[in-house]
C-alpha positions in Angstrom: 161.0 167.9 172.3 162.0 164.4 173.3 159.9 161.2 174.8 161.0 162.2 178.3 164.5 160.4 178.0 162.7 157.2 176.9 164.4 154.8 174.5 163.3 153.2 171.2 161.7 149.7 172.0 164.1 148.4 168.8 167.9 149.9 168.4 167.3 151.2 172.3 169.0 155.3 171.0 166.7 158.4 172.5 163.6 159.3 170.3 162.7 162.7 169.4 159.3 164.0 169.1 158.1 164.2 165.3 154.8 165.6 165.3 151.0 164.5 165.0 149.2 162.1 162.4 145.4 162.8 161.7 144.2 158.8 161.8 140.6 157.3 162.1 140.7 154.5 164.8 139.0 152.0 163.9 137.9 150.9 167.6 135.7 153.7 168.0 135.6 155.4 164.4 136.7 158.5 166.0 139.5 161.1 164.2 142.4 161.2 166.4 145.7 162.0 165.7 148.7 159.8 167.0 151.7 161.1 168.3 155.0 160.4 166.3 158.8 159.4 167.3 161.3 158.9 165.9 164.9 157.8 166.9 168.7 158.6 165.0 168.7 154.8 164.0 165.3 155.4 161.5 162.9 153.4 163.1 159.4 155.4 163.9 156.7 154.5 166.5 153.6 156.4 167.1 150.4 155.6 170.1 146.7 157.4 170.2 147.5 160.8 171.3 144.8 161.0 173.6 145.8 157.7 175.3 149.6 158.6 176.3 150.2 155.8 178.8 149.7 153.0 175.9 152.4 151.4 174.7 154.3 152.7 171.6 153.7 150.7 168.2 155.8 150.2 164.7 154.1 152.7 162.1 153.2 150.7 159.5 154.5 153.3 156.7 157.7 154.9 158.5 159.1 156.0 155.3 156.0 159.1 155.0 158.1 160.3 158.2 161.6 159.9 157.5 
């Protein structure tokens, strides 16, 4: 599964799909899980799953998804 073609915001190579992340945000204490991507140069980025138009942002801990 792939981004729809889009590029990563950093090295600019296709991302691929990498699965979900249970997380707690902290804006609303809710449990929602974030999407995960990841491109061929190692970098990962994730967003709210349920908010799919947000902007990707830099996992903080990319090397849990490597």
């Amino acid at each position: 599964m792939t981004n729809g073609g889009a590029a990563c915001p950093e090295c600019s190579q296709t991302m691929n799909f990498g699965g979900f992340v249970l997380s707690k945000r902290a804006g609303d204490g809710q449990r929602v899980c974030r999407s995960l991507w990841k491109c061929a140069g190692r970098h990962v980025w994730w967003r709210w799953a349920d908010r799919p138009d947000e902007a990707l942002e830099a996992c903080p801990v990319p090397e849990l998804f490597r």
